[in-house]
N, C-alpha and C positions, 0 to 999 in steps of 0.2 A: 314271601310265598314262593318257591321253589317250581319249578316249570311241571312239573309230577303232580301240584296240588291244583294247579289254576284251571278253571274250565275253559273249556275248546270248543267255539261254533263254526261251523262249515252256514255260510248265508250265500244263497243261490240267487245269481243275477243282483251282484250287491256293486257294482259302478255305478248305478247312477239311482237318482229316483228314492224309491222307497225303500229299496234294496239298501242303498247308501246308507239312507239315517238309521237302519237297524245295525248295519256294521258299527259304525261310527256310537251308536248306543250302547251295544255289546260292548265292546273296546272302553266304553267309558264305566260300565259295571265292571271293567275287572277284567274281564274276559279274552283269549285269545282268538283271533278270527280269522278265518281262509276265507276270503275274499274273491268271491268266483266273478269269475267274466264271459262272453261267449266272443266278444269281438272288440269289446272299448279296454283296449290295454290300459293308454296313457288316465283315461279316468281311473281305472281300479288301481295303478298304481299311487295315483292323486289320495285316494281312499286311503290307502294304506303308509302314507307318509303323514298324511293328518294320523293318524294314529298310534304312528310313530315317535312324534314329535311331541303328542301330549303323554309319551310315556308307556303306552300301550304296544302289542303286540299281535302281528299281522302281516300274515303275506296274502298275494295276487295270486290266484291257481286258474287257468284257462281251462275251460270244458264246458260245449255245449251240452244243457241236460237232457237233450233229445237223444243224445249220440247213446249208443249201447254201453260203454266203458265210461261215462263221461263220471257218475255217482262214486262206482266204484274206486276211481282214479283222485277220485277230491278225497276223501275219505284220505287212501293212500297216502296223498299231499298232507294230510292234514297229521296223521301219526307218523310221518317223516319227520315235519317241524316240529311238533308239540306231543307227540307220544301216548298220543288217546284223542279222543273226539264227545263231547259232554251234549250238544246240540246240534241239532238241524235245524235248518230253517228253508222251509223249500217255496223260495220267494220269484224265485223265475217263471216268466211264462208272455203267451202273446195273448192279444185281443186285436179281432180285424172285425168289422163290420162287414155284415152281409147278409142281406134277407132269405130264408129258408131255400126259397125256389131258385136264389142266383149263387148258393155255395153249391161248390164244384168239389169232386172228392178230395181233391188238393188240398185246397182250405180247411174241410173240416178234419185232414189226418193231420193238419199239419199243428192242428187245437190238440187234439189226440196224442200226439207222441210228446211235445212240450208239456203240453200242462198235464196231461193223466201219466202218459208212460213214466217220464221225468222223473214224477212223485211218487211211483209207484218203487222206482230203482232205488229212489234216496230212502223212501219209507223200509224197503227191503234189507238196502244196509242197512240202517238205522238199525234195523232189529237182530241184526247179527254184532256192529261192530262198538254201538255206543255204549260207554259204561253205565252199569247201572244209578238208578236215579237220574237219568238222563230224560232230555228234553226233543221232541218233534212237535215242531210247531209249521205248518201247512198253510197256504195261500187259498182261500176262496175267493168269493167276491159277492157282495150286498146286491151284484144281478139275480142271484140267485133267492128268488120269491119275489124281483119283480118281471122279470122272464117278457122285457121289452123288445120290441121287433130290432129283428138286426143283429143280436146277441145272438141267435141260435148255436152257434158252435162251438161259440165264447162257454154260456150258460150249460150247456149236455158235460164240459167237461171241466167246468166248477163241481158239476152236479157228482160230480163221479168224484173228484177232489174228496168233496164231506163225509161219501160214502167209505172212503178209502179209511179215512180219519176215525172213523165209527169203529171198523172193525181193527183197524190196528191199536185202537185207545185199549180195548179188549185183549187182542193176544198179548201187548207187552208190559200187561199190568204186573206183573207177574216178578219182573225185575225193576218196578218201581220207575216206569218209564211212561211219562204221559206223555201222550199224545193229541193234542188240541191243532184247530184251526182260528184263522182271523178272514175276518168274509171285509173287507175295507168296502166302503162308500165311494162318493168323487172325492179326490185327492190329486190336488194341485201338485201336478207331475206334468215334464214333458209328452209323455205316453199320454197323460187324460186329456192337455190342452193343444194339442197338437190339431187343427185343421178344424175344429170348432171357435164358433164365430163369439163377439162378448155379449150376444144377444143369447143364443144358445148357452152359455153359462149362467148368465143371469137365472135363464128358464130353470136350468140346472140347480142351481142355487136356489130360488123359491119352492124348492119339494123339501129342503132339509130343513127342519123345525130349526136348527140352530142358526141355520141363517147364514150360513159359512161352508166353501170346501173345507175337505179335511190338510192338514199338509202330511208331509213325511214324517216326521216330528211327531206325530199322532198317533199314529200309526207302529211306532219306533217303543214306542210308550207301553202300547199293549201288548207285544213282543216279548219288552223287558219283564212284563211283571211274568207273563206265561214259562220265560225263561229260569225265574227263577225260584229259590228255594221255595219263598213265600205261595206259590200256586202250586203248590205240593199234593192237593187235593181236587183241582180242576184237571179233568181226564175226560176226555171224548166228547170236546164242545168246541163248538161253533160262533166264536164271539164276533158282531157284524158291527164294525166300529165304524159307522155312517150316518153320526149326529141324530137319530133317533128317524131318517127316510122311511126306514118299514122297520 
């Protein structure tokens, strides 16, 4: 296959975490991947030498997705090395705890311009630069419909995530470009086990009917099929892959 035939994913916040095993999945369907970072060089480049090594194809591109140029600029990186761009994946984002009356306008821009502006940039390009039959696949989160204390800022700008996803599933129908979301559950990540006790996990763990966090591997899984040929027919959905929680 010739570098003109292979498809090309730009995966947002893909050093570490969840972000990782969807590179690393990409890469193993075939795929070539721009490998975003905002701060963990040495990991993204970790990423990208596993995918090197088994054969695949992938570079490290730095740009925070908050920054105004940051979309634009990955896109750029990406038809520099590989000469077209086939998928997004707009997998970056924060989540800080803080209950309604103690988030500070800080806090909740700072959900805002990561997690909605971000997606908004990448969804933007997306609809000017990806080739047709091309692939946006969006980051929600499985808070959203249980809208627990302390999410509020997390949850308003998931919320606006699905909305984004709805209407754009609609304008780029047109050039055979679906547009889906994945809403994940708890997902044995640094970011989820971070300052939570094994007592609070457990808790955590008894709401999901399976009886298990999810891992990145899971998650990576539902990505690939949406990525590819096969979900050719799945447009402007919202899959919440969180072992059956809500």
């Amino acid at each position: 296959m010739s570098i003109n035939e292979q498809r090309v994913a730009i995966v947002t916040g893909a050093s570490k975490g969840i972000g990782r095993a969807i590179a690393l999945r990409l890469a193993n369907d075939g795929i070539a991947v721009v490998v975003n970072y905002a701060s963990s060089r040495a990991a993204a480049d970790e990423a990208v030498a596993e995918i090197e090594s088994a054969g695949g194809k992938a570079i490290a591109v730095q740009a925070d997705v908050g920054g105004a140029t940051a979309m634009s600029d990955l896109f750029d990186a990406a038809e520099k090395a590989f000469g077209h761009v086939d998928i997004l994946v707009n997998n970056a984002g924060i989540m800080k705890f803080a209950m309604l009356a103690d988030t500070d306008d800080a806090l909740f821009d700072q959900h805002i311009v990561t997690n909605v502006t971000g997606v908004f940039r990448g969804i933007r390009e997306a609809g000017k630069r990806l080739r047709e039959g091309g692939r946006v696949i969006n980051f929600s989160s499985s808070t959203v419909g249980l809208y627990g204390p302390g999410y509020g800022a997390y949850v308003a700008s998931k919320s606006a995530v699905e909305a984004l996803t709805h209407v754009a599933s609609k304008e780029f129908g047109k050039r055979h470009i679906t547009v889906n979301a994945v809403a994940p559950g708890p997902v044995e990540t640094e970011l989820f086990m971070n300052g939570k006790s094994d007592e609070l996990v457990q808790r955590i763990v008894g709401t999901i009917p399976l009886g298990r966090l999810g891992q990145p591997d899971d998650i990576a899984s539902v990505v690939s099929f949406l990525a590819s040929p096969e979900s050719g027919w799945i447009n402007g959905q919202v899959l919440r892959a969180n072992g059956g929680m809500i």
